[in-house]
C-alpha positions as CSV (number, residue, x, y, z in Angstrom):
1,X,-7.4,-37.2,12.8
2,X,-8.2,-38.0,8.9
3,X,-11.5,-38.9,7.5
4,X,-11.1,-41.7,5.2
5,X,-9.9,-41.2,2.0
6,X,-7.9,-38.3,3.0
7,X,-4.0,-38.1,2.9
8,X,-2.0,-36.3,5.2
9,X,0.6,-33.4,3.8
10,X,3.9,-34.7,4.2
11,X,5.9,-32.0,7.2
12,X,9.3,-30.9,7.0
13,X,11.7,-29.5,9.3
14,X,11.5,-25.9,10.4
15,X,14.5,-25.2,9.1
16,X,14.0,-26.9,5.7
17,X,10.7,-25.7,5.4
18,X,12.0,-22.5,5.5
19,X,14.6,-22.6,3.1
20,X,12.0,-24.2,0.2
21,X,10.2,-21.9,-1.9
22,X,6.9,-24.2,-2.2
23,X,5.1,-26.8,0.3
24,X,2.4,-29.2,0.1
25,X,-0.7,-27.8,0.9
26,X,-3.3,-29.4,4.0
27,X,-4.8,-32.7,3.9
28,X,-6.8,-33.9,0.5
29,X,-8.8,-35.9,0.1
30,X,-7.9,-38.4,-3.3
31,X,-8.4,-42.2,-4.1
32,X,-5.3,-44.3,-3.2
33,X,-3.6,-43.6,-6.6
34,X,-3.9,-40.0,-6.6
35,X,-3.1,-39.9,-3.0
36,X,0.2,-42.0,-4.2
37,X,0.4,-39.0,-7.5
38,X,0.2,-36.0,-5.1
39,X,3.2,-37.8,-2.6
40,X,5.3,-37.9,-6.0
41,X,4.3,-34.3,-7.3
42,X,4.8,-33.0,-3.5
43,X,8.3,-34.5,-3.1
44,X,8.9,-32.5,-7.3
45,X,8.0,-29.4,-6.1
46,X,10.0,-29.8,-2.5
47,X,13.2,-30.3,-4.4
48,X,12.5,-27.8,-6.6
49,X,11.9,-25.5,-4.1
50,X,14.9,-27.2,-2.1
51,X,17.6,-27.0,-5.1
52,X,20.5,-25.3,-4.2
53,X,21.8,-22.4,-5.8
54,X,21.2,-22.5,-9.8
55,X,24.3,-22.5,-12.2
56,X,24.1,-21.2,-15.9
57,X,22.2,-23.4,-18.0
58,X,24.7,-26.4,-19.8
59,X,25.8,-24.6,-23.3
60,X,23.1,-25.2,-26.3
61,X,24.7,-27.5,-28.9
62,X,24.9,-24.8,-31.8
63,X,27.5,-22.7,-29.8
64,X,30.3,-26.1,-29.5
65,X,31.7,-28.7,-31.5
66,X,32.9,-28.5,-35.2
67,X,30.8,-25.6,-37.3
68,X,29.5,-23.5,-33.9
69,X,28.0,-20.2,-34.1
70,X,29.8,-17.4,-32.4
71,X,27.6,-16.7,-29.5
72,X,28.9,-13.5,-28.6
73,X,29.5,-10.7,-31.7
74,X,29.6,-7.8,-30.0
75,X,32.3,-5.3,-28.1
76,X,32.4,-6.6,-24.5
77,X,29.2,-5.6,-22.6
78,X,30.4,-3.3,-19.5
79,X,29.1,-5.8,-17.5
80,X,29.2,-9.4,-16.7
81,X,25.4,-8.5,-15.0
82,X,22.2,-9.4,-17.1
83,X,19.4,-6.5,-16.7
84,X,16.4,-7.5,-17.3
85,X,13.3,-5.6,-17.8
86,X,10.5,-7.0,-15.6
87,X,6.2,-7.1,-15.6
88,X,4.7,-8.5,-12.1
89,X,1.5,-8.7,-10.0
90,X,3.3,-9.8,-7.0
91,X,3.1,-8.0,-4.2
92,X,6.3,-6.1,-3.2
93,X,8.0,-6.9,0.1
94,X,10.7,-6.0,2.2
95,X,12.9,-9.3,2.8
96,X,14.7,-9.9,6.3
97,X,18.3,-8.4,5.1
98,X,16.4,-5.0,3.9
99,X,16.2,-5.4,0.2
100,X,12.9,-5.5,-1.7
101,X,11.4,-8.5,-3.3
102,X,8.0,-9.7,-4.7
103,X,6.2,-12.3,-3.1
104,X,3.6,-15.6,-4.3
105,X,0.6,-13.4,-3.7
106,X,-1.3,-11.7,-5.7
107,X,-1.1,-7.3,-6.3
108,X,-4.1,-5.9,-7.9
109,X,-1.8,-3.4,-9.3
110,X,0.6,-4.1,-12.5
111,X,4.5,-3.4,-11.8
112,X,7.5,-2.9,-13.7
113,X,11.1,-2.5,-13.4
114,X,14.6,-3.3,-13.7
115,X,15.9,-7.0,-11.8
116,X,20.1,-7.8,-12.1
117,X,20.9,-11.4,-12.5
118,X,25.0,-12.1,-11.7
119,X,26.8,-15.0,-13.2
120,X,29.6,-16.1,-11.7
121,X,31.0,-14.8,-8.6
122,X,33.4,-11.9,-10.1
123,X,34.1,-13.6,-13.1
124,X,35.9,-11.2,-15.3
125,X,33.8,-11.5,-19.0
126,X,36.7,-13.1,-21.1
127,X,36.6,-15.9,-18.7
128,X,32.4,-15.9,-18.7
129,X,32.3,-16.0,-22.5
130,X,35.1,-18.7,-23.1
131,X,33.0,-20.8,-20.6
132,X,29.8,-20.2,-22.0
133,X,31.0,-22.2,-25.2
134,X,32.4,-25.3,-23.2
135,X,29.9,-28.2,-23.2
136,X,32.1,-29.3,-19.8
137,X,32.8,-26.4,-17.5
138,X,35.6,-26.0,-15.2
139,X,33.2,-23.0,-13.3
140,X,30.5,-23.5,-12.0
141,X,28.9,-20.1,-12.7
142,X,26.3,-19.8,-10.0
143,X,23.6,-17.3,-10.7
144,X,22.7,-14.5,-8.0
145,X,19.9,-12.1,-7.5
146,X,21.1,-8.5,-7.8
147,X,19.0,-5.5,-7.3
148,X,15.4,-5.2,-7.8
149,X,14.3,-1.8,-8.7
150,X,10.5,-0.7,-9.5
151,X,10.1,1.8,-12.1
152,X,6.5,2.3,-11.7
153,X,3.1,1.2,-10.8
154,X,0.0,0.9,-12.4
155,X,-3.5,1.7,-10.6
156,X,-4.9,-1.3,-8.9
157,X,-7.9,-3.6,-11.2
158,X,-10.7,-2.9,-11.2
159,X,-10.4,0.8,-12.3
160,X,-12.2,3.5,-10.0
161,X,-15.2,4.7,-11.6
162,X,-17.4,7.7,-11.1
163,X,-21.0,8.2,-11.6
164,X,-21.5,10.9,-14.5
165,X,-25.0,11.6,-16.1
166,X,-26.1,9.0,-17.8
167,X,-23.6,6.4,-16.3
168,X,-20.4,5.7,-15.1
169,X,-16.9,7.0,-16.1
170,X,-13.2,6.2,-15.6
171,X,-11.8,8.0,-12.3
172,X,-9.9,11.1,-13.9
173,X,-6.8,10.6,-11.1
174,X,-7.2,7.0,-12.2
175,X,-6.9,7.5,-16.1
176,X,-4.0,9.9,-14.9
177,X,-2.1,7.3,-13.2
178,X,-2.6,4.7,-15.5
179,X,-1.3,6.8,-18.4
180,X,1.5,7.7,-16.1
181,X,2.3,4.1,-15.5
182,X,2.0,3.6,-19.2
183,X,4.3,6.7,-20.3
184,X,7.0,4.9,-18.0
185,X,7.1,1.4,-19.2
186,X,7.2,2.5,-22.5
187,X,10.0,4.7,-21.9
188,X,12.0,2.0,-20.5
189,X,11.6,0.0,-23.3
190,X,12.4,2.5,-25.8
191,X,16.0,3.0,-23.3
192,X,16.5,-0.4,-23.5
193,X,15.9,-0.4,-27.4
194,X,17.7,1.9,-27.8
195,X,21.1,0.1,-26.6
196,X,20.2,-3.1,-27.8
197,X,21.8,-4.5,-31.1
198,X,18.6,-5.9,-31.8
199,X,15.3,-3.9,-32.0
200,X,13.1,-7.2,-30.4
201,X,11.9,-8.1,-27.5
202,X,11.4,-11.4,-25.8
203,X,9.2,-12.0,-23.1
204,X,9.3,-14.8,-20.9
205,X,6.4,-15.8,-18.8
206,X,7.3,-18.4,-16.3
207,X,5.3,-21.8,-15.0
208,X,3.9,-23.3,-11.7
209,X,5.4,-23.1,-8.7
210,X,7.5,-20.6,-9.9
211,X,9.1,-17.8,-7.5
212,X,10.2,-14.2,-8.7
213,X,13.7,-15.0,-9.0
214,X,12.8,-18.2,-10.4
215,X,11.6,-16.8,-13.6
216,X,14.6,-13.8,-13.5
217,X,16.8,-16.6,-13.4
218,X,15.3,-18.7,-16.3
219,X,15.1,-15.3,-18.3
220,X,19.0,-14.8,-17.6
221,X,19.8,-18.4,-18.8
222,X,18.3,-17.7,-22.4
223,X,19.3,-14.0,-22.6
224,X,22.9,-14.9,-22.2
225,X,22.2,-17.3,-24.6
226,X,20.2,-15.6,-27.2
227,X,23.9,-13.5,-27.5
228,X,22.5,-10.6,-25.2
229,X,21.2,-9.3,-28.1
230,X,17.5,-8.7,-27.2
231,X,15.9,-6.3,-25.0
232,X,14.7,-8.9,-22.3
233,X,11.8,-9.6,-19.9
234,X,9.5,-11.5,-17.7
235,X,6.4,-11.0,-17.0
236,X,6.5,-12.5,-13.3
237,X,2.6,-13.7,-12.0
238,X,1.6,-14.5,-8.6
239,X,2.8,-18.2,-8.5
240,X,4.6,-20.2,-5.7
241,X,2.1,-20.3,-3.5
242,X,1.7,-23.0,-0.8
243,X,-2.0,-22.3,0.3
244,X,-4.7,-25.0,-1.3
245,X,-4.7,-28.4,-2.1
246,X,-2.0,-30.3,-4.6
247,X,0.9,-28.3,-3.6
248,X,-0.6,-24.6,-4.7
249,X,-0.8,-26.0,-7.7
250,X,-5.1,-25.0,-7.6
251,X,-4.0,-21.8,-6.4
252,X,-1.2,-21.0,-9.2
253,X,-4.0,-21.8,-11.4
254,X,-6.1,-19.0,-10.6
255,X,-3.3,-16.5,-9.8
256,X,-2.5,-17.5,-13.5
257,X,-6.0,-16.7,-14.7
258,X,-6.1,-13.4,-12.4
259,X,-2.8,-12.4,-14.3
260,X,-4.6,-12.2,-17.8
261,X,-5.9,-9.2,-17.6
262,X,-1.6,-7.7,-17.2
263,X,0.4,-9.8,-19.1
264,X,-2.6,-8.6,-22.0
265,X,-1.7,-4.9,-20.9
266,X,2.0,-5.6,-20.8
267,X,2.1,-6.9,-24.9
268,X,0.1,-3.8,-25.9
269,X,2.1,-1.6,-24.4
270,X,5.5,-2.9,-25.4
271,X,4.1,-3.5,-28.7
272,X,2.9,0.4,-29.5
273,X,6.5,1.8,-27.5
274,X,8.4,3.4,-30.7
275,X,11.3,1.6,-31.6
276,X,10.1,-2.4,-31.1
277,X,10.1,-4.5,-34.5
278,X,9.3,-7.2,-32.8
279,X,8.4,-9.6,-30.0
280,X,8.9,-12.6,-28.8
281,X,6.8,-14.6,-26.9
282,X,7.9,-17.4,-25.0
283,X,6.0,-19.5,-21.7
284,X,6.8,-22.8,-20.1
285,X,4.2,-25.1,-18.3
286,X,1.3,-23.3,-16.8
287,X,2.6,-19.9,-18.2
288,X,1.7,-21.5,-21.8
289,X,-1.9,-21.3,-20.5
290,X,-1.7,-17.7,-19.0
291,X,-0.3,-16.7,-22.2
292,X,-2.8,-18.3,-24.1
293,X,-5.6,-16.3,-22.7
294,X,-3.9,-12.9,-23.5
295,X,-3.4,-13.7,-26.6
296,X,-7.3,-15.0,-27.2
297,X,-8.2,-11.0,-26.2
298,X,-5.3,-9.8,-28.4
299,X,-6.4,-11.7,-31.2
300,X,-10.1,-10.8,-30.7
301,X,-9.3,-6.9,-30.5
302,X,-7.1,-6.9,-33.9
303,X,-9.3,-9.1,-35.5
304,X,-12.0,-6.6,-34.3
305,X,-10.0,-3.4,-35.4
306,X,-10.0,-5.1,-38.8
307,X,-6.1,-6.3,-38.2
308,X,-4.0,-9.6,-37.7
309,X,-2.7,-9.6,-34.1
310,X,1.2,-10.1,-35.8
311,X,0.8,-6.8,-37.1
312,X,-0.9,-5.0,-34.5
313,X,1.2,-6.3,-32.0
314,X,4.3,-6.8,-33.7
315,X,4.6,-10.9,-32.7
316,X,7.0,-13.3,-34.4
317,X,7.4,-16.0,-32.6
318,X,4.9,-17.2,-30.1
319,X,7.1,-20.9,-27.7
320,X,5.1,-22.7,-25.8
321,X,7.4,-24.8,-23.5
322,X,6.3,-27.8,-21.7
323,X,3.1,-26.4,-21.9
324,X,0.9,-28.1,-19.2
325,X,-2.5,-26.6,-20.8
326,X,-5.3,-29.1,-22.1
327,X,-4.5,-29.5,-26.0
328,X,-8.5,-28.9,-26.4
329,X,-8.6,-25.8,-24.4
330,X,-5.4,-24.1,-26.0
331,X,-6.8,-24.9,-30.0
332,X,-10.0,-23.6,-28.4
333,X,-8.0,-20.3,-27.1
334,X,-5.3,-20.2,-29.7
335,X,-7.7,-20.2,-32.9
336,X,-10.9,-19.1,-31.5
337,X,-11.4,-15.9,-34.0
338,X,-10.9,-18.8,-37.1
339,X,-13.6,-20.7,-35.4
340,X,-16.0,-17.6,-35.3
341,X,-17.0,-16.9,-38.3
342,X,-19.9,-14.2,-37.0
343,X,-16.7,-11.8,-35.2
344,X,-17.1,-8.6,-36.7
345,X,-14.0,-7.9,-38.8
346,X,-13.7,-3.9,-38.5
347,X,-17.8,-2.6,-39.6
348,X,-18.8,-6.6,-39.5
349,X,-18.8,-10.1,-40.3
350,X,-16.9,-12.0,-43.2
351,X,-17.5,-15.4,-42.4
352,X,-15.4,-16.0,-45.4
353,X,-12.6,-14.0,-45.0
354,X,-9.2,-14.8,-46.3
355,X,-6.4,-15.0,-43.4
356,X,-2.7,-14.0,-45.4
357,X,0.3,-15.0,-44.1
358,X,0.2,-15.7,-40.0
359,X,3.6,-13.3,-39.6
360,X,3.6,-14.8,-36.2
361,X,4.6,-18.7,-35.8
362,X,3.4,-21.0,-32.8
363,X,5.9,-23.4,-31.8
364,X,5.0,-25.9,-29.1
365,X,8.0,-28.2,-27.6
366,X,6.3,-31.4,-26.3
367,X,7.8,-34.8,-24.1
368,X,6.3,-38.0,-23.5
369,X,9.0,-38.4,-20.9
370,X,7.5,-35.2,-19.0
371,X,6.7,-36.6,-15.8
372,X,5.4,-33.7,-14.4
373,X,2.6,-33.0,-17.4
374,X,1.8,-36.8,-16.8
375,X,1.0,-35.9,-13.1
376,X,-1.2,-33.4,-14.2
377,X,-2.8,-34.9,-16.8
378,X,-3.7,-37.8,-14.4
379,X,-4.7,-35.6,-11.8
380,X,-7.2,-33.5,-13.5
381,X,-8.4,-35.5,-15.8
382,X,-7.1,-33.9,-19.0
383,X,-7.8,-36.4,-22.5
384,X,-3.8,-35.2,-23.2
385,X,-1.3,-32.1,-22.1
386,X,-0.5,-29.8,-24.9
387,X,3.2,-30.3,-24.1
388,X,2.4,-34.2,-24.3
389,X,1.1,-34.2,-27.3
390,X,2.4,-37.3,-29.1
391,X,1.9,-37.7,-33.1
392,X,2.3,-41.7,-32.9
393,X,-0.9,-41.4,-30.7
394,X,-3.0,-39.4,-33.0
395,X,-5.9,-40.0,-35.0
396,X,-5.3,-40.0,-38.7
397,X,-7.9,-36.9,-38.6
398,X,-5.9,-35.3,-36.4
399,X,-3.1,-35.4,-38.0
400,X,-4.4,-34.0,-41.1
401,X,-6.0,-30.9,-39.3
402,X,-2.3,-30.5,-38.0
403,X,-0.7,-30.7,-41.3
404,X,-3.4,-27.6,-42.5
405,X,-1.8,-25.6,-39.9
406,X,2.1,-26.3,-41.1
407,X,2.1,-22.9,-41.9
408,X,1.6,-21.5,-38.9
409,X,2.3,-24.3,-36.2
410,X,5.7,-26.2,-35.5
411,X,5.3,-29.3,-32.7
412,X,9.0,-30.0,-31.4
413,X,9.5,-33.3,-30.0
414,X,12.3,-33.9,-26.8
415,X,13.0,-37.4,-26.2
416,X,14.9,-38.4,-22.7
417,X,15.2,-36.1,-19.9
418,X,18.0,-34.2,-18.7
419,X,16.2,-33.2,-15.4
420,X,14.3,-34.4,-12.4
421,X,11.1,-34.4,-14.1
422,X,12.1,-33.8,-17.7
423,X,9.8,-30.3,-17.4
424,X,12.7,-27.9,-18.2
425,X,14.3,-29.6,-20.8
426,X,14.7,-25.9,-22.9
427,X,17.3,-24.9,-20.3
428,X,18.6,-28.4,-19.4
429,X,18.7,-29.9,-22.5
430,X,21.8,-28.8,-25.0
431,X,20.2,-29.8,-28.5
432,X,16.2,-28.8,-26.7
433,X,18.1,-25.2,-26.4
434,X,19.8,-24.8,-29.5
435,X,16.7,-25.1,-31.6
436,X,15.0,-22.6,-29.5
437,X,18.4,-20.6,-30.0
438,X,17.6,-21.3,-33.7
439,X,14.3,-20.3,-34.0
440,X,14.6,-17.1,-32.0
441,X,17.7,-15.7,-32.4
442,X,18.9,-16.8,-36.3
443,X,15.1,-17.1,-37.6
444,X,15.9,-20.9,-39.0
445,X,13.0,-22.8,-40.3
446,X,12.3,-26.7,-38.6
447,X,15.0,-28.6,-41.2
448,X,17.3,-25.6,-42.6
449,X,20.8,-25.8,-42.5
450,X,21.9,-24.7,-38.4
451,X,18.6,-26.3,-37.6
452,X,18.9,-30.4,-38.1
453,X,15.3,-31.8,-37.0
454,X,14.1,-35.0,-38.2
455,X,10.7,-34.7,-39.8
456,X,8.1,-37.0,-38.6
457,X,4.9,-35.8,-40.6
458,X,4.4,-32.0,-40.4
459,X,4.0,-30.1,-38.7
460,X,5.6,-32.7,-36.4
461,X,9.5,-32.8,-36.0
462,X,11.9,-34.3,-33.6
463,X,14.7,-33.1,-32.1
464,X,17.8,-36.0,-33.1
465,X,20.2,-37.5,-30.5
């Protein structure tokens, strides 16, 4: 029996439960309007989980019509397979036909390997790339899960320590297998780079409620897209999870913040790896806020070392889609070493130091129509989403701090929704896409020719219908 105030967790059928990736969690309790919130996020996340199999996403607009980009340059790959390079803390697990997987909980230790993503069911690769420039298929181009190898594993966090005169000291078989693990990821990298017609890397860290192949599949869609011409990953954290109240989504939260400390490790190493120009950084929904975090730390230990984290860590673009992060809390995260003046900058302090040129850009596509950011906005309380910001509900002050940061800081706005919940309009969403296909892949400015935006005030644009 319920107390009062509580609401009951919807059930589903054995069977259907067991063919959903997420579930609403036990009973909650909520005032009649939340209760009435978490029944509409619940039944978003069961059909997400519930979705059938995914298809390649629809065909960004810059790749059809009259003046399209070629989107493939290259010889023909010798595969119609995407491999992908991946970073988890998932724990590994065997799966009832035998192969291995990773699953919503969390792994103390950092992984990496190699995950295949099919399009197509034996579709030969003229056929693929013809249909990748149609904005109306005739194949469906289903995408599959193909092998997931591990490469190597890091030592569990924390680090063993023993006791040494004095104090403490890194575990010497520790330090060993960390800078084993290390040695390995950067030599995959530099393979990859290797055979990859462009020295960058872009890293995708995925959202909420997110499964493994969720986030392998997302990567796949904006690979294939990006021209295959990148050396690309995720960086797969422990979400998905069905424990806790409003759907996981309490529990994803602090799996994200648990993650830090790895996708933080995972930059650094790809940046130092010989060979990488640059990289890529690019997060939807709650990955915007795991993301965010890393790069406060980043940030703090160039600034420290008396560098800019762009040419430490060799970051260009920095996309924050959909990001469901408080607006407060990522400025707070985002630009906290320009709002601390006593940082030491290499020996010490200079509160008045000069910043040059950014080298990296932040670019943040936001939604009013996001229905799932207006859930949690509601639900916990937030003043406004980051991926909700709206410039026609700013304060004049506001808007002039914005327009100081033009420079550095692009806000795409996505009217309409393509989708359920308008969340995952950068796959969904043909003209959403092709100005992230813009941006990352030909380096086009908001406005330049091959990038039409309509400029509201800057560093506020629109993406035209």
């Amino acid at each position: 029996m319920l107390a009062e105030g509580e609401v009951e967790a919807p059930t589903f059928p054995p069977m259907l439960a067991a063919n959903c990736s997420t579930a609403l969690g036990r009973a909650v309790p909520h005032s009649p309007r939340r209760a009435r919130a978490l029944r509409v996020l619940g039944a978003a996340v069961l059909l997400a989980g519930c979705a059938g199999r995914p298809g390649l996403m629809p065909t960004p607009r810059i790749y059809t019509g009259a003046g399209a980009r070629p989107l493939f340059t290259g010889p023909p790959p010798p595969t119609t397979s995407l491999d992908l390079l991946y970073v988890t803390d998932r724990v590994p697990v065997t799966t009832p036909d035998g192969s291995f997987a990773y699953s919503s909980d969390r792994s103390r230790s950092m992984a990496f390997g190699s995950v295949t993503v099919d399009i197509g069911e034996q579709v030969p690769w003229p056929v693929l790339a013809q249909q990748s420039t149609e904005s109306k298929r005739e194949l469906a181009l289903e995408l599959r899960l193909g092998a997931v190898t591990e490469l190597g594993r890091f030592p569990p966090i924390p680090y063993d320590v023993d006791p040494v005169p004095g104090g403490i000291t890194r575990s010497s078989a520790t330090v060993d297998v960390h800078q084993r693990a290390a040695a390995g990821l950067q030599a995959e990298v530099a393979r990859r780079i290797a055979a990859a017609p462009r020295k960058e890397v872009v890293l995708f860290v995925h959202g909420y409620a997110n499964t493994f192949e969720d986030g392998a599949f997302k990567m796949a869609d904006l690979c294939h897209f990006f021209g295959r011409e990148f050396v690309c990953g995720i960086f797969s954290w422990p979400a998905g999870g069905s424990r806790g109240l409003m759907a996981g989504y309490n529990v994803d939260r602090e799996s994200g913040e648990f993650a830090v400390e790895h996708l933080k490790q995972a930059i650094r190493l790809i940046a130092q790896t010989p060979g990488v120009e640059r990289i890529h950084l690019m997060a939807h929904s709650r990955g915007a806020d795991v993301l965010a975090s890393a790069l406060r730390e980043l940030n703090i230990e160039a600034y420290i070392g008396g560098d800019s984290v762009a040419d430490r860590f060799k970051l260009k673009n920095i996309v924050l889609l959909a990001p469901d992060i408080d607006a407060d809390v990522a400025a707070a995260k985002i630009f906290g070493v320009v709002s601390d003046p006593d940082l030491a900058y290499g020996a010490a302090p200079q509160p008045r130091k000069v910043f040059s040129g950014p080298g990296v850009h932040i670019t943040a596509y936001v939604s009013s129509s996001d229905k799932a950011l207006t859930l949690s906005q509601f639900l916990f309380g937030s003043l406004v989403r980051l991926g909700r910001v709206d410039v026609a509900q700013l304060r004049t002050e506001q808007v002039a701090k914005a327009a100081r940061l033009a420079y550095l800081v692009d806000f795409i706005e996505v009217k309409g929704t393509r989708d359920f919940l308008g969340h995952s309009y950068f796959t969904s969403d043909p003209a959403a896409s092709s100005d992230m296909v813009a941006l990352i892949r030909y380096g086009l400015k908001p406005g330049e020719p091959g990038r039409p935006l309509e400029e509201i005030r800057r560093p506020f644009w629109r993406i035209p219908r």
